[in-house]
C-alpha angles and dihedrals in degrees: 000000000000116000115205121248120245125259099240132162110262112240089249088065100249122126126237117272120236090209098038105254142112114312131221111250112252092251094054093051088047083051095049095046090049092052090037083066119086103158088070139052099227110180143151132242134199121227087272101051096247113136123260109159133044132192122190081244091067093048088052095053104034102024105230124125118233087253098046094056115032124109084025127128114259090227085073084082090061134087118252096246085058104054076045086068094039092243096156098052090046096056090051091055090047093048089055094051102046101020110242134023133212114196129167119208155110112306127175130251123209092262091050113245126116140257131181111248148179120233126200119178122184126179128233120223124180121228083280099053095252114155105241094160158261139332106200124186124185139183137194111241095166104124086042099058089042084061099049092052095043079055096055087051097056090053095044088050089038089057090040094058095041090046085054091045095053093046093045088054105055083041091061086041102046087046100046089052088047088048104041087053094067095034090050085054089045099054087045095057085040085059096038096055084037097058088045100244086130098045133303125305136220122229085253085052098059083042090058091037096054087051079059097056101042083049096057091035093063090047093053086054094053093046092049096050078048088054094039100047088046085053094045093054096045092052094239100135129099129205140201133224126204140115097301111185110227088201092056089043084053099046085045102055097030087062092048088054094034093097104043089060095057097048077055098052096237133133113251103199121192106204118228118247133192097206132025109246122224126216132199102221148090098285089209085063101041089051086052089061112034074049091059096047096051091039092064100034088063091045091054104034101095114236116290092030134119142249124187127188115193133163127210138145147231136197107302092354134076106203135202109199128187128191127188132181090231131131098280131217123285106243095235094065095037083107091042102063091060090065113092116249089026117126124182128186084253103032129132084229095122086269131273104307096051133074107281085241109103103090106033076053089050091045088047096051098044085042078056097057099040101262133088143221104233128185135225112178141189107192100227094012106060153262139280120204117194122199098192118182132161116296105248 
């Protein structure tokens, strides 16, 4: 049986040829594979580090013709902070103790700007030992170290803002518990003397009194949406989840407006319903803020509108949606008024005398509870809020 013969080099250097006929010499296929790659500046230096050699890899990158570099020596390519330091002398001398060095930096190109770029210098030794030169190879990194510093950025900003956040937050946490303390002890005395434990009171008295009240009322509020959004952003709160009915929430905060409308001289309309709808959600939460929607509806809509609550359902989701014949919202800031500290002339955040807070507070707690507060909006006819949470 015939045994095939091995594929060796021939002692002339050439390499076999598939087809049978006459193969390229190893050094002009070496030739040929150095000046087919263009991703890479491959070239030659003498002992010295003058250039000897240049592929069309190395003119793309660097941007110097054969005939323009040659004979040149290798440390044109460096900055000049870095000749200063004596950088290309020491790599040589790098490269002929261990063998071979890898460096990463600035280089230059023709033009003269600058590009990142790996380095990598080996030294050539005859059969004796005897140094002849070096082989470089570079190529351009630049994109991949701007990304890793932009990178770098993005963490470092990332850390700072949340550094900030975190600090903002236990400062409106730490201030609304200092705050609320005092104004808890104001409205007391104001109910106290109201009430004439401390002597009797005219009628101008309980007047100024009552200003008194409503004063330290709405700073309670704004202290409270400081407290809760704090709380919201730390985490901090818990909800609960159970079977909540949309119907009873309704009944529960539109008798607590109701009020308020009619002083207004507005129109509270409770929507008719067939079916009660069920919620999955903490009904606390969900009263807060179905409370803060109607609560500014009535505030914006101007006197003799209208503002109409209603609950339904759809497939997966249990709705409470509240209209009003305000103003509206111009299109352009729908997505505005859902930041916190942000006020409109026509927000749920709380108006323009609260905090900005009520409805970034409203989105985050329905967000929380798997639900959401969107908003459709008709500038000059009107608004619809819409409290959606999972269908129990």
């Amino acid at each position: 049986m015939a045994t095939a013969e091995p594929n060796v080099l021939p002692e002339t250097g050439s390499l076999p040829s598939r087809e049978g006929g006459p193969a390229p010499q190893t050094a002009d296929l070496y030739r040929l594979l150095v000046e087919g790659v263009s991703d890479y500046a491959i070239f030659a230096l003498d002992p010295t580090g003058h250039i000897v050699t240049w592929n069309p890899g190395a003119e793309r990158l660097k941007g110097w013709k054969a005939h323009e570099i040659i004979g040149r020596h290798f440390s044109t390519f460096y900055p000049e902070e870095d000749i200063q330091a004596g950088k290309p002398p020491w790599e040589l001398e790098v490269a002929i103790r261990e063998g071979r060095l890898e460096d990463e930096g600035w280089r230059l190109r023709s033009d003269g700007t600058r590009f990142w770029a790996n380095v990598v210098i080996t030294a050539l030794r005859d059969d004796h030992g005897t140094l002849v030169g070096f082989a470089k190879i570079t190529r351009d990194l630049t994109e991949r170290m701007e990304a890793q510093e932009r990178a770098i950025q993005n963490a470092r900003r990332l850390a700072e803002v949340e550094a900030l956040s975190r600090a903002k937050s236990q400062f409106l946490a730490s201030m609304s518990h200092e705050l609320r303390t005092p104004l808890n002890a104001i409205g007391g005395y104001a109910e106290l003397i109201e009430m004439g434990l401390g002597g009797s009171v005219t009628e101008q008295q309980r007047e100024y009194l009552a200003r008194i009240r409503t004063s330290q009322q709405h700073l309670l509020r704004i202290i409270n949406d400081l407290l809760n959004y704090s709380r919201i952003e730390s985490g901090k709160l818990t909800y609960e989840r159970e079977p909540v009915s949309l119907a009873a929430v309704i009944e529960t905060v539109a008798s607590m407006i109701e009020p308020q409308a009619t002083g207004k001289g507005l129109t509270l309309v409770r929507a008719e319903r067939q079916n009660d709808v069920l919620a999955i959600g903490d009904r606390l939460k969900i009263e807060q803020i179905v409370l803060n929607l109607l609560s500014n509806a009535v505030k914006f809509t101007p006197s003799k509108g209208r503002v109409t609550v209603a609950c339904l359902q759809a497939e997966d989701q249990a709705m409470i949606t509240v209209r009003d014949t305000g103003p509206g919202v111009p299109r352009d800031r729908v997505d505005d008024i859902f930041e916190p500290f942000v006020q409109l002339g026509r927000s749920l955040s709380t108006g323009p005398e609260g905090t900005g807070l009520g409805l970034a507070i409203s989105r985050d707690l329905a967000r929380a509870m798997d639900g959401d507060v969107t908003l459709e909006t008709e500038p000059g006819v009107g608004s619809l809020f819409t409290l959606s949470l999972p269908k129990a």
